[in-house]
PAFIDREN-797489 format. One record per atom (N, C-alpha, C, CB): atom name; residue in three letters; residue number from 1; x, y, z. Coordinates in steps of 0.1 Angstrom, whole numbers, plus 5000, padded with zeros to 4 digits. Glycine has a CB too. Example, Ala and Ser with C-alpha at 12.3 -4.5 7.8 and 13.67 -1.06 7.14 Angstrom:
2
baba;torza;rolum;xx;yy;zz
N;ALA;1;5132;4943;5078
CA;ALA;1;5123;4955;5078
C;ALA;1;5132;4967;5078
CB;ALA;1;5113;4955;5090
N;SER;2;5128;4978;5071
CA;SER;2;5137;4989;5071
C;SER;2;5129;5000;5079
CB;SER;2;5141;4994;5057
# end
This chain:
185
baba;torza;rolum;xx;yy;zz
N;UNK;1;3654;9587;2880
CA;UNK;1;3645;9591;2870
C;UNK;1;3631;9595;2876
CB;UNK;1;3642;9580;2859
N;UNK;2;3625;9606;2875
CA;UNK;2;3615;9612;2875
C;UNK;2;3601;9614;2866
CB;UNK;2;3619;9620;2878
N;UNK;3;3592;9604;2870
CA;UNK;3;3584;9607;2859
C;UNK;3;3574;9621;2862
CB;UNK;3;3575;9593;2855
N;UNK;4;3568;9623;2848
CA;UNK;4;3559;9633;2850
C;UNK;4;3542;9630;2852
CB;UNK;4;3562;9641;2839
N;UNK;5;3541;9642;2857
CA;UNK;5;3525;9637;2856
C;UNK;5;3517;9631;2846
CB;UNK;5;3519;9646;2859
N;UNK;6;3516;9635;2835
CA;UNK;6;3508;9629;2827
C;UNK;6;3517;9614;2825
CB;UNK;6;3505;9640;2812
N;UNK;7;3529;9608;2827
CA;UNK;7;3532;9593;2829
C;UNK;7;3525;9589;2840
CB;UNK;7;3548;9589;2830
N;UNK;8;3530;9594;2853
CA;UNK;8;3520;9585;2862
C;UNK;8;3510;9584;2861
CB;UNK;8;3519;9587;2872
N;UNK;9;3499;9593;2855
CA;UNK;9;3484;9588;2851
C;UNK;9;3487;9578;2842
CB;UNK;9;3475;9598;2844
N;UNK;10;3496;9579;2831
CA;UNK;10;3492;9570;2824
C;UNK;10;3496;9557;2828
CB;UNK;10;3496;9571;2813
N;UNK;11;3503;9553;2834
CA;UNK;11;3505;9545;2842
C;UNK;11;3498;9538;2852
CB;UNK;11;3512;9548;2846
N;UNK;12;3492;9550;2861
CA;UNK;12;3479;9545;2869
C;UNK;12;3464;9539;2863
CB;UNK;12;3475;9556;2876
N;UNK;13;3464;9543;2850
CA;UNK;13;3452;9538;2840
C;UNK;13;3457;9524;2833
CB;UNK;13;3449;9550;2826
N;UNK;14;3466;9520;2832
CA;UNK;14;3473;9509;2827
C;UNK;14;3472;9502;2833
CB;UNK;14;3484;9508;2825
N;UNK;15;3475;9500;2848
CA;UNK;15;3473;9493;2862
C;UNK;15;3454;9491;2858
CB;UNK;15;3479;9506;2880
N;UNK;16;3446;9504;2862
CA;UNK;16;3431;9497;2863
C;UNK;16;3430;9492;2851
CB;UNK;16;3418;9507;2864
N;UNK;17;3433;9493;2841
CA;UNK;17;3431;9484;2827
C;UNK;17;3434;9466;2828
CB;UNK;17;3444;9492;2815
N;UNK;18;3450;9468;2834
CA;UNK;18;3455;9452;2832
C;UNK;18;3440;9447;2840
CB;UNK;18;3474;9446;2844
N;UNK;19;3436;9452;2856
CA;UNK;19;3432;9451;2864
C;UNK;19;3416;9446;2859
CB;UNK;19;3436;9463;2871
N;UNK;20;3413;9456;2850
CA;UNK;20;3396;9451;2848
C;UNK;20;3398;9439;2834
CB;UNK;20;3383;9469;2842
N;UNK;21;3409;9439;2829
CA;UNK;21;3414;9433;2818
C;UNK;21;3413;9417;2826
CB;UNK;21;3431;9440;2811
N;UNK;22;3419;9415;2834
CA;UNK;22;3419;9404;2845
C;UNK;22;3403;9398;2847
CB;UNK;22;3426;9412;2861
N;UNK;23;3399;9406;2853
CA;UNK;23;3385;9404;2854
C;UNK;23;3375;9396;2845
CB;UNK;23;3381;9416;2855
N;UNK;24;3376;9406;2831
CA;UNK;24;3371;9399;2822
C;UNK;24;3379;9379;2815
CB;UNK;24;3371;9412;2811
N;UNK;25;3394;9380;2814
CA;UNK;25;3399;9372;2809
C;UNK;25;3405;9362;2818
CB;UNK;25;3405;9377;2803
N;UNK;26;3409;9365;2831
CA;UNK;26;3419;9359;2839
C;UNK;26;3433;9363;2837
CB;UNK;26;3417;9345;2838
N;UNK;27;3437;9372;2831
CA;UNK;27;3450;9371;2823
C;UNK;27;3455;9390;2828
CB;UNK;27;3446;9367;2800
N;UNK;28;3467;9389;2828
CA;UNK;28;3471;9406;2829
C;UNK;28;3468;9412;2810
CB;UNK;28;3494;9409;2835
N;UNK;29;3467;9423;2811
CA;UNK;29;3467;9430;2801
C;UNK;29;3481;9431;2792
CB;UNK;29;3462;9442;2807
N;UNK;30;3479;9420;2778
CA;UNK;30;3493;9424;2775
C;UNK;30;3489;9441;2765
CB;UNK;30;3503;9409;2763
N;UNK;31;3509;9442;2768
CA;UNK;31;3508;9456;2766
C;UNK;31;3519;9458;2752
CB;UNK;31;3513;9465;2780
N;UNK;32;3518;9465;2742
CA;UNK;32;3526;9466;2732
C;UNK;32;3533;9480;2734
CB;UNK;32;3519;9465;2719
N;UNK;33;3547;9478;2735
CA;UNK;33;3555;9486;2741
C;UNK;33;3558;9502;2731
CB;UNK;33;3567;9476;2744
N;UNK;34;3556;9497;2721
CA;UNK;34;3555;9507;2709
C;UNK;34;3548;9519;2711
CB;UNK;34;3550;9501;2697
N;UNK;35;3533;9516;2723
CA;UNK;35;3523;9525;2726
C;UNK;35;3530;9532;2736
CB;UNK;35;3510;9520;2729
N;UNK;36;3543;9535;2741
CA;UNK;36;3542;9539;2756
C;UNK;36;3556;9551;2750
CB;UNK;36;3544;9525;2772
N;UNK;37;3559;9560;2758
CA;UNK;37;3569;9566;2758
C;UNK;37;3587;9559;2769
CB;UNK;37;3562;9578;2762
N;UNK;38;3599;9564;2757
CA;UNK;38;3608;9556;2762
C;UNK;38;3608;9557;2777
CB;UNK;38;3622;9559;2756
N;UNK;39;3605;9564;2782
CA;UNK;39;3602;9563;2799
C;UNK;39;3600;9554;2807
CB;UNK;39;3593;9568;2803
N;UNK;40;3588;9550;2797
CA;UNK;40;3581;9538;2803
C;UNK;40;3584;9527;2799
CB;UNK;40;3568;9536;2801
N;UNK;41;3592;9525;2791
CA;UNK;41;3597;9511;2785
C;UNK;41;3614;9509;2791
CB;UNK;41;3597;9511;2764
N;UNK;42;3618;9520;2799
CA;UNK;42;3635;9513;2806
C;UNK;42;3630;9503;2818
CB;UNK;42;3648;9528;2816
N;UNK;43;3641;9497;2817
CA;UNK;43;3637;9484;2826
C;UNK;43;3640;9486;2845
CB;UNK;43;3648;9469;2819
N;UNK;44;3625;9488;2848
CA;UNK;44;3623;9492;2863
C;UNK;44;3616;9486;2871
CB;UNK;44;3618;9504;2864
N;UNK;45;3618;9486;2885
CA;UNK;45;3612;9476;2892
C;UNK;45;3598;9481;2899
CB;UNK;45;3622;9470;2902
N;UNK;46;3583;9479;2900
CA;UNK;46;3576;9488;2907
C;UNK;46;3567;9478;2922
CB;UNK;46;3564;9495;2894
N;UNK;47;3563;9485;2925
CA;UNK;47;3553;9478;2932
C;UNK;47;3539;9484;2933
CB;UNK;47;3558;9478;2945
N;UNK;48;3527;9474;2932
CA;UNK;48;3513;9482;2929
C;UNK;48;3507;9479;2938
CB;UNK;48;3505;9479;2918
N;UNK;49;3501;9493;2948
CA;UNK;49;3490;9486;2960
C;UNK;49;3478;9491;2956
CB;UNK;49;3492;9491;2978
N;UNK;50;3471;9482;2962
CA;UNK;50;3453;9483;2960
C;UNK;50;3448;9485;2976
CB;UNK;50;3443;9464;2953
N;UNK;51;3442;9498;2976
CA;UNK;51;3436;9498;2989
C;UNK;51;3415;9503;2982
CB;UNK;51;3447;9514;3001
N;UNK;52;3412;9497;2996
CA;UNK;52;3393;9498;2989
C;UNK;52;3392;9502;3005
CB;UNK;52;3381;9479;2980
N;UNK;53;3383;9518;3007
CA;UNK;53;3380;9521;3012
C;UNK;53;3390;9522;3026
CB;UNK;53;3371;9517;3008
N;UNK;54;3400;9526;3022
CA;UNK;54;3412;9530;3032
C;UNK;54;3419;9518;3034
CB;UNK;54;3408;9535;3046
N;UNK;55;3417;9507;3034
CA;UNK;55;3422;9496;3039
C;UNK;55;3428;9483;3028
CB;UNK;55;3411;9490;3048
N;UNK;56;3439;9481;3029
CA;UNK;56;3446;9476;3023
C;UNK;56;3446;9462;3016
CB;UNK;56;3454;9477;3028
N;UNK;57;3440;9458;2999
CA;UNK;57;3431;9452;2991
C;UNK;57;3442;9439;2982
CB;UNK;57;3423;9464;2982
N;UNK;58;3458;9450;2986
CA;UNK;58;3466;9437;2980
C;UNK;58;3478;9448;2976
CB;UNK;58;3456;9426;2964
N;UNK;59;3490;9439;2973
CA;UNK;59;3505;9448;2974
C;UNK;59;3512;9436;2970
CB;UNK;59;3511;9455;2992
N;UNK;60;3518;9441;2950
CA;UNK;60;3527;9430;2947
C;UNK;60;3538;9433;2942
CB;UNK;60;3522;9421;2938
N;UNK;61;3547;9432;2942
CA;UNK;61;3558;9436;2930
C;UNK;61;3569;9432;2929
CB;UNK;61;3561;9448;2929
N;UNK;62;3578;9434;2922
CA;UNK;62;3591;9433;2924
C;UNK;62;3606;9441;2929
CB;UNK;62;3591;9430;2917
N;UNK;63;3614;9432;2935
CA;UNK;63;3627;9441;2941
C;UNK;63;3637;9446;2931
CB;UNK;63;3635;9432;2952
N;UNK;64;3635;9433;2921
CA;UNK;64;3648;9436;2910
C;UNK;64;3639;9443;2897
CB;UNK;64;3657;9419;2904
N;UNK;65;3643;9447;2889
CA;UNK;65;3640;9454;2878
C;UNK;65;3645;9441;2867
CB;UNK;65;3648;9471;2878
N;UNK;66;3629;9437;2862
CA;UNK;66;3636;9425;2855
C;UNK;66;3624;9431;2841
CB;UNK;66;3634;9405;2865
N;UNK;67;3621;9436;2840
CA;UNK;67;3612;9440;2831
C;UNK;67;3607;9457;2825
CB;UNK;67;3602;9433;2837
N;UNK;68;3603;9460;2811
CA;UNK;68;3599;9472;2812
C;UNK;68;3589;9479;2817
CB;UNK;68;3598;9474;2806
N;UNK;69;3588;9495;2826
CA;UNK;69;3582;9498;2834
C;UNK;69;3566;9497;2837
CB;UNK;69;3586;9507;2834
N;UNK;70;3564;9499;2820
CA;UNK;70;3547;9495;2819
C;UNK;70;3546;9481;2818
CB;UNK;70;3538;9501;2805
N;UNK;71;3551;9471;2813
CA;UNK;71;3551;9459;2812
C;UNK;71;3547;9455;2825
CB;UNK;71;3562;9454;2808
N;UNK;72;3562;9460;2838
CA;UNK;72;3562;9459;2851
C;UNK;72;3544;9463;2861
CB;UNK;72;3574;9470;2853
N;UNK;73;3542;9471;2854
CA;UNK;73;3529;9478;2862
C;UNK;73;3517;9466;2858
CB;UNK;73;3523;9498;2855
N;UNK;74;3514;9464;2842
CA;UNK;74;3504;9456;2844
C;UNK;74;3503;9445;2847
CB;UNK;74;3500;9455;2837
N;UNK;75;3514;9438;2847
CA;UNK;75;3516;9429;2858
C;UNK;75;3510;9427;2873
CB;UNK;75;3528;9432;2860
N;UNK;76;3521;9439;2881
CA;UNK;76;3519;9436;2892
C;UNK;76;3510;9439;2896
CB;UNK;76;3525;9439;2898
N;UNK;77;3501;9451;2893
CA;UNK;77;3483;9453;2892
C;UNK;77;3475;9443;2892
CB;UNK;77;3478;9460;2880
N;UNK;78;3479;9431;2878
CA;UNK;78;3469;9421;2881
C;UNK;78;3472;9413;2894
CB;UNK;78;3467;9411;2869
N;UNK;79;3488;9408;2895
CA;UNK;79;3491;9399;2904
C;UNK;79;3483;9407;2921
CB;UNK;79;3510;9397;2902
N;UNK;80;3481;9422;2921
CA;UNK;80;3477;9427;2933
C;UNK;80;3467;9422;2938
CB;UNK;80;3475;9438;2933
N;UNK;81;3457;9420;2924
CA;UNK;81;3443;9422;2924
C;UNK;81;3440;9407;2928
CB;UNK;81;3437;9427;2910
N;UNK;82;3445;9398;2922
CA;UNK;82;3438;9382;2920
C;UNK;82;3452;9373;2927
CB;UNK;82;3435;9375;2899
N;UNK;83;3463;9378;2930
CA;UNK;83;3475;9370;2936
C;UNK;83;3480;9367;2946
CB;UNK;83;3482;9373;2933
N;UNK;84;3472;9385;2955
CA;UNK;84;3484;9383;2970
C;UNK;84;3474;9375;2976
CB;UNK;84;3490;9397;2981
N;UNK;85;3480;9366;2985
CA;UNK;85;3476;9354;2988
C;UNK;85;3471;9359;3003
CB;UNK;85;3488;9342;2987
N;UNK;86;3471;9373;3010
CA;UNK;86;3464;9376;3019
C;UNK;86;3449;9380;3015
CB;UNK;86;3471;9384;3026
N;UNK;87;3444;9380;3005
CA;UNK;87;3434;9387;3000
C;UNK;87;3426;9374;2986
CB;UNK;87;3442;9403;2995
N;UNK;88;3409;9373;2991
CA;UNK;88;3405;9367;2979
C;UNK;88;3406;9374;2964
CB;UNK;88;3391;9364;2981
N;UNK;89;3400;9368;2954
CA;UNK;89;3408;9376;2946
C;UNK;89;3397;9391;2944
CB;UNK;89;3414;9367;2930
N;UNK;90;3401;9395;2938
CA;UNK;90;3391;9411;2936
C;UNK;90;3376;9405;2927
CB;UNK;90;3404;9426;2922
N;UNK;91;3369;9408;2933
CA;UNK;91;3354;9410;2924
C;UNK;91;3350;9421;2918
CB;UNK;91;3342;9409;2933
N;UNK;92;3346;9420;2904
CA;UNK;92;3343;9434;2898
C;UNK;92;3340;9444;2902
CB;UNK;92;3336;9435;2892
N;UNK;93;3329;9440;2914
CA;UNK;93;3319;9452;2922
C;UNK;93;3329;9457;2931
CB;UNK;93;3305;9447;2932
N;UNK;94;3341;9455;2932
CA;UNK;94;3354;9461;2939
C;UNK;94;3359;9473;2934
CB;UNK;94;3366;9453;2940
N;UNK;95;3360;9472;2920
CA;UNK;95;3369;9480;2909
C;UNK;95;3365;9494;2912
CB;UNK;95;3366;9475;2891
N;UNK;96;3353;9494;2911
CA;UNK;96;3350;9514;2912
C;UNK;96;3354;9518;2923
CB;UNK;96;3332;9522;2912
N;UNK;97;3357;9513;2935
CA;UNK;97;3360;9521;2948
C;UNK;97;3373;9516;2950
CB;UNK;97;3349;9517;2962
N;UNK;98;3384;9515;2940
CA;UNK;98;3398;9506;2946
C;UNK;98;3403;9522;2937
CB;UNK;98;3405;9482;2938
N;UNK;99;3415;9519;2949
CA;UNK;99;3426;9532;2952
C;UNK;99;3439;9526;2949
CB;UNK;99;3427;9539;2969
N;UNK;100;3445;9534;2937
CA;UNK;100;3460;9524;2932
C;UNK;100;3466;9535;2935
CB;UNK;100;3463;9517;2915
N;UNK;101;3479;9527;2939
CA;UNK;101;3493;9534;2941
C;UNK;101;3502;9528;2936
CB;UNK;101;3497;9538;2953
N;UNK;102;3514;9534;2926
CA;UNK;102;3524;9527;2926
C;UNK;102;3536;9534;2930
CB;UNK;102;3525;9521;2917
N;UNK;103;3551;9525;2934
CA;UNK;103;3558;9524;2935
C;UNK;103;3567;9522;2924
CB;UNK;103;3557;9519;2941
N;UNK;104;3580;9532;2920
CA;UNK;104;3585;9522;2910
C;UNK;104;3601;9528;2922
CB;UNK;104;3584;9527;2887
N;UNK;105;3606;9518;2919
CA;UNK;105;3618;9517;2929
C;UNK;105;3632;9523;2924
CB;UNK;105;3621;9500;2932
N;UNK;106;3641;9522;2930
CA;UNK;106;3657;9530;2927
C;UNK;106;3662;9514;2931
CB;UNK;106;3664;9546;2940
N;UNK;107;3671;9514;2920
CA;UNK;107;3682;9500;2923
C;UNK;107;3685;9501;2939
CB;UNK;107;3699;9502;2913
N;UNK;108;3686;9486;2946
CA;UNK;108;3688;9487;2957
C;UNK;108;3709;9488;2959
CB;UNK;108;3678;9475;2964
N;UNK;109;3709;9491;2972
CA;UNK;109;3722;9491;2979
C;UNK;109;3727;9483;2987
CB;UNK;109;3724;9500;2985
N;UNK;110;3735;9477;2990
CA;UNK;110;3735;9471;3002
C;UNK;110;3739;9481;3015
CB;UNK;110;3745;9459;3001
N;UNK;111;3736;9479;3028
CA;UNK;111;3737;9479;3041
C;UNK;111;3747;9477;3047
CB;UNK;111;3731;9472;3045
N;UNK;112;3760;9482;3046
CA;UNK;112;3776;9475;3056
C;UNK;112;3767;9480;3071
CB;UNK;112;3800;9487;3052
N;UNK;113;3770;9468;3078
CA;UNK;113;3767;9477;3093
C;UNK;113;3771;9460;3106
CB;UNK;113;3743;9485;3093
N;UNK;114;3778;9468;3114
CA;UNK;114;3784;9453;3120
C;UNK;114;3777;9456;3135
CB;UNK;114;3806;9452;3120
N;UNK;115;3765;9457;3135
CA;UNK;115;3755;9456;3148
C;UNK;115;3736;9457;3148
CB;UNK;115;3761;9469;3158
N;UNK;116;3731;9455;3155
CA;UNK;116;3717;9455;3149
C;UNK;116;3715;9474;3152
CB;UNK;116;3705;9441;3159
N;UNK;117;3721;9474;3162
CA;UNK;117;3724;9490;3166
C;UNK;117;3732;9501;3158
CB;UNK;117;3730;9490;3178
N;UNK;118;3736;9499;3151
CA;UNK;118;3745;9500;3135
C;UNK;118;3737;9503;3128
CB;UNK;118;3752;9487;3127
N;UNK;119;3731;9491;3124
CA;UNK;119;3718;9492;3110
C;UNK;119;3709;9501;3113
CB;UNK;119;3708;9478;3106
N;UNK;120;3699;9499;3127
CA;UNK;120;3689;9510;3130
C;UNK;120;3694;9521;3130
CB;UNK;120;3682;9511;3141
N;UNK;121;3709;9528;3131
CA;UNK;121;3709;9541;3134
C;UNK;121;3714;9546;3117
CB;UNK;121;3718;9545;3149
N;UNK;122;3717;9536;3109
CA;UNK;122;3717;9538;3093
C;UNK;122;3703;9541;3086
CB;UNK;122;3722;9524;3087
N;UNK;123;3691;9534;3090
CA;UNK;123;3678;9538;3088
C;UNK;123;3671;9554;3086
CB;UNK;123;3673;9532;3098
N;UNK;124;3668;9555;3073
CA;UNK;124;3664;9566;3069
C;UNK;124;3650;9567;3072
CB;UNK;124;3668;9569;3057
N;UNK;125;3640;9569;3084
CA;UNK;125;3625;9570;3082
C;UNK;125;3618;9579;3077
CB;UNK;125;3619;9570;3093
N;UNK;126;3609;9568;3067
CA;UNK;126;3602;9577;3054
C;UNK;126;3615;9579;3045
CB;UNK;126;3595;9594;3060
N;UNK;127;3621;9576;3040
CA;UNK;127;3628;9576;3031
C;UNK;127;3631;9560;3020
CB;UNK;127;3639;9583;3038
N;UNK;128;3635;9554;3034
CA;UNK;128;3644;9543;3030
C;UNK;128;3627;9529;3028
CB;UNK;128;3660;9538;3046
N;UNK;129;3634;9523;3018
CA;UNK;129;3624;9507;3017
C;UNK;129;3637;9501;3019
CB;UNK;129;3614;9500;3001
N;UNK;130;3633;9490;3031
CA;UNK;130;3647;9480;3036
C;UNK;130;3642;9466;3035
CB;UNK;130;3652;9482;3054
N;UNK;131;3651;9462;3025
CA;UNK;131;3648;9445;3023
C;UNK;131;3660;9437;3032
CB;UNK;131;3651;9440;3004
N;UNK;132;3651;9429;3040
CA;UNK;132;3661;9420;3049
C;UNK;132;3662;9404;3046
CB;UNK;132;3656;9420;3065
N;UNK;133;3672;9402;3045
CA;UNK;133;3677;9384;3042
C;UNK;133;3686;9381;3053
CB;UNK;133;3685;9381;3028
N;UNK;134;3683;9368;3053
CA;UNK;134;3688;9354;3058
C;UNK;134;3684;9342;3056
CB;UNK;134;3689;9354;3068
N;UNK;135;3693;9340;3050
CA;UNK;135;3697;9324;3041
C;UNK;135;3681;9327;3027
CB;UNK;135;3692;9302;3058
N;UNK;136;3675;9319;3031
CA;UNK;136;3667;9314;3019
C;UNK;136;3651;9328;3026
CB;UNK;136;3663;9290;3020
N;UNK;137;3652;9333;3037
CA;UNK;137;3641;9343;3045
C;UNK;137;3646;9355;3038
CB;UNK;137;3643;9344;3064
N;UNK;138;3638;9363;3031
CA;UNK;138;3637;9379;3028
C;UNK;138;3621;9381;3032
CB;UNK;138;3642;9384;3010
N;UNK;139;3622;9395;3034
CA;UNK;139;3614;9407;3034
C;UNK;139;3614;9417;3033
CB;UNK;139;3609;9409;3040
N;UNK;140;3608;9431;3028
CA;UNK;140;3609;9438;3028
C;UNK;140;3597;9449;3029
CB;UNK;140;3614;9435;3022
N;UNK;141;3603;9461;3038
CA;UNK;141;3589;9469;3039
C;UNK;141;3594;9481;3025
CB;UNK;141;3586;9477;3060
N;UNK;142;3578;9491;3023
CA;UNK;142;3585;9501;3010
C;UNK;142;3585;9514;3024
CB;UNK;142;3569;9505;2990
N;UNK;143;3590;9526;3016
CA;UNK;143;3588;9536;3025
C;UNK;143;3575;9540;3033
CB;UNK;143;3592;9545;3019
N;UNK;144;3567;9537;3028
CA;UNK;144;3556;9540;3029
C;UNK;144;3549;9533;3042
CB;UNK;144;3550;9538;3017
N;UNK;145;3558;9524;3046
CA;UNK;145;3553;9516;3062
C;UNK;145;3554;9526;3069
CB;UNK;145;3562;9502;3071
N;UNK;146;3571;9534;3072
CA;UNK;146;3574;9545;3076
C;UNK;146;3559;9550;3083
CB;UNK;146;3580;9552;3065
N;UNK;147;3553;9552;3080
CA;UNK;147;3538;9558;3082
C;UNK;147;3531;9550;3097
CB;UNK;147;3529;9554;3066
N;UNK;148;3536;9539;3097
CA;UNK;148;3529;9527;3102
C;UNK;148;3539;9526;3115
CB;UNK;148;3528;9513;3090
N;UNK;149;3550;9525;3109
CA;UNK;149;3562;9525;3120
C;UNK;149;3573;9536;3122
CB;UNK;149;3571;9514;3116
N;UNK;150;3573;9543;3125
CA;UNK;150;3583;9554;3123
C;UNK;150;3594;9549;3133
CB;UNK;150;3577;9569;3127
N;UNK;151;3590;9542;3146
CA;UNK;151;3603;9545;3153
C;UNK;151;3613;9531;3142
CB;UNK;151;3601;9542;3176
N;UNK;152;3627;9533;3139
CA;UNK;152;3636;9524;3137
C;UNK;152;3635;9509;3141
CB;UNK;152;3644;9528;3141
N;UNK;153;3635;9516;3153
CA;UNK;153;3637;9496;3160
C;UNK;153;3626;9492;3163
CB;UNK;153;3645;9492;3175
N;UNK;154;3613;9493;3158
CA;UNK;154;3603;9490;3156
C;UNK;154;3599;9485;3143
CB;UNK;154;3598;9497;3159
N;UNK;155;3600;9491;3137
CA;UNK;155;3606;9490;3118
C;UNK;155;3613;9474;3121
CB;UNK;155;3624;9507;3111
N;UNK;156;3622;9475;3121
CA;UNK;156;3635;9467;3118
C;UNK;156;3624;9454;3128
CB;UNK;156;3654;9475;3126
N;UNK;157;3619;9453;3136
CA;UNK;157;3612;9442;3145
C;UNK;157;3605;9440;3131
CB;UNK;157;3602;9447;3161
N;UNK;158;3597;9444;3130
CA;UNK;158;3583;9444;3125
C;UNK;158;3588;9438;3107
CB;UNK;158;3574;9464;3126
N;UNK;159;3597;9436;3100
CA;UNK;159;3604;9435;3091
C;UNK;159;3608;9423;3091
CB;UNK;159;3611;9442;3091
N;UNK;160;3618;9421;3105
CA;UNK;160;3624;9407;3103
C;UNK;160;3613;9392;3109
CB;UNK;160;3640;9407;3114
N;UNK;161;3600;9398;3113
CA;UNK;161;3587;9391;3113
C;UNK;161;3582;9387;3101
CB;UNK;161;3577;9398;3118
N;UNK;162;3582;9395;3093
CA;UNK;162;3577;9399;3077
C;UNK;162;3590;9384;3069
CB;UNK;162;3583;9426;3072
N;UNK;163;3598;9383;3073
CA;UNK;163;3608;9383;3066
C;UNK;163;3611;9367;3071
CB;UNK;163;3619;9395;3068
N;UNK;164;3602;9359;3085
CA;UNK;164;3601;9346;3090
C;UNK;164;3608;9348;3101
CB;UNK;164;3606;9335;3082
N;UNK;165;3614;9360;3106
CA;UNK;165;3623;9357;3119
C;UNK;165;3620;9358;3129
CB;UNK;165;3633;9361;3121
N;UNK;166;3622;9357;3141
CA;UNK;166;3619;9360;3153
C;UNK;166;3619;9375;3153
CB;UNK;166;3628;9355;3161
N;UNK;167;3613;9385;3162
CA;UNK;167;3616;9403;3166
C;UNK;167;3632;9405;3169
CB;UNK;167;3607;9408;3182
N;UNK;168;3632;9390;3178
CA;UNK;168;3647;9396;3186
C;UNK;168;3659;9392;3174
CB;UNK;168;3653;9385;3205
N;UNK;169;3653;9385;3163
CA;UNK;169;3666;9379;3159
C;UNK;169;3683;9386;3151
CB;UNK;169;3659;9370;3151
N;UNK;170;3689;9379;3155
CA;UNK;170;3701;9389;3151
C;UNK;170;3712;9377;3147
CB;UNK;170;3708;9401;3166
N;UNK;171;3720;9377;3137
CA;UNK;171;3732;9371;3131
C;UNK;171;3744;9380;3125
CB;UNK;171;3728;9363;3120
N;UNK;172;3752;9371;3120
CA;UNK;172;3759;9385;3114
C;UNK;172;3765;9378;3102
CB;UNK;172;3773;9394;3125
N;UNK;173;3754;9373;3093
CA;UNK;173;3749;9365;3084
C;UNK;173;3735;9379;3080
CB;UNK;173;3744;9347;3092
N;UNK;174;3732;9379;3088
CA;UNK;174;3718;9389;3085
C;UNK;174;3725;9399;3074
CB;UNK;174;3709;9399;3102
N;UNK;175;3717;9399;3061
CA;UNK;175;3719;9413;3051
C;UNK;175;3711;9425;3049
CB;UNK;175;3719;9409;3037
N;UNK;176;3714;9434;3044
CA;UNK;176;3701;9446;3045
C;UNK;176;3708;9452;3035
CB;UNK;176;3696;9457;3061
N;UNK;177;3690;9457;3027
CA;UNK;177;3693;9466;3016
C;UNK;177;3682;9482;3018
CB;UNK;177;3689;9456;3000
N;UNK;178;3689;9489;3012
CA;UNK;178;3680;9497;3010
C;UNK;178;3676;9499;2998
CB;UNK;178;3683;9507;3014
N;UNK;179;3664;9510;2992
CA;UNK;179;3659;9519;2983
C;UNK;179;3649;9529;2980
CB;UNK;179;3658;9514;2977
N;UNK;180;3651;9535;2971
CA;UNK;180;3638;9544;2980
C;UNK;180;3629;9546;2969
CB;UNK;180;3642;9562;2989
N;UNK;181;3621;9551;2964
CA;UNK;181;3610;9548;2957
C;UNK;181;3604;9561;2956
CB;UNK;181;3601;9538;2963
N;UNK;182;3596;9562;2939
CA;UNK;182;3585;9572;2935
C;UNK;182;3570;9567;2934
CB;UNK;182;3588;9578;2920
N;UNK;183;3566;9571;2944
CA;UNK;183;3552;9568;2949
C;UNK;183;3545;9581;2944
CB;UNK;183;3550;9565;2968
N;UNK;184;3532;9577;2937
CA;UNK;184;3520;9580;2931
C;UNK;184;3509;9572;2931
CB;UNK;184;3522;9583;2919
N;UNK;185;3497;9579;2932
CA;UNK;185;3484;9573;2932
C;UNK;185;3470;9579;2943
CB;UNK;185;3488;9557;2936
# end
């Protein structure tokens, strides 16, 4: 599904709303679903980043699609702003200079691949968001690291760090998913 422009604004204004809504109350912005188009109400998974002044202010969301899409956004907007636990939470005097982007995701896939050399050469760069597990350890990067990591087996290092493991680590227990994502903002 593809949204259109005038959704992703509206979407992106939903996000600063939950976001200054937060501010004032502590609370995400609830949203009455009646106000939005069916677009925005199928049940989709997104992810919301906050960058302030190029540099990255907070990044929350979800993998599974457990909620509707605006529901999903004001959510993860507030959880961006006041939740990720690498970041204090957002001060008002932040809000005018913060740069949102979201993510809303494609159901993920699994990964068949019987080598670590397998999986990297399955890796789509700049395309793919790869969620890695083992046992009770996940992570996941979105496409948009791609940017950050392009080579594969750098990616795939830099992930299973993200995810509690060692760089070198390898099982054949280890799972991998893909998906790939509509980024705006």
């Amino acid at each position: 599904m593809s949204l259109t422009k005038a959704q992703q604004n509206q979407l992106l204004a939903l996000a600063r709303q939950s976001i200054a809504h937060g501010l004032q109350t502590g609370r995400p912005l609830a949203i009455d679903l009646d106000d939005y188009p069916t677009e925005l109400c199928q049940v989709r998974a997104t992810f919301v980043t906050l960058e302030r002044r190029g540099q990255l202010r907070g990044c929350i969301g979800m993998l599974e699609a457990l909620r509707p899409l605006a529901e999903d956004v004001a959510e993860n907007a507030f959880a961006a702003a006041f939740r990720d636990r690498r970041f204090p939470p957002l001060a008002a005097d932040e809000l005018a200079d913060l740069d949102l982007h979201i993510s809303v995701l494609s159901p993920t896939e699994a990964i068949g691949f019987t080598s670590e050399a397998d999986l990297i050469s399955q890796l789509r760069p700049g395309i793919d968001g790869v969620i890695l597990q083992e046992g009770g350890r996940r992570g996941t990067f979105l496409p948009s690291v791609w940017d950050d990591l392009p080579e594969p087996s750098e990616f795939l290092k830099h992930l299973k760090q993200k995810a509690g493991l060692p760089p070198s680590y390898w099982s054949d227990t280890l799972q991998a998913y893909r998906y790939t994502t509509e980024m705006f903002g």
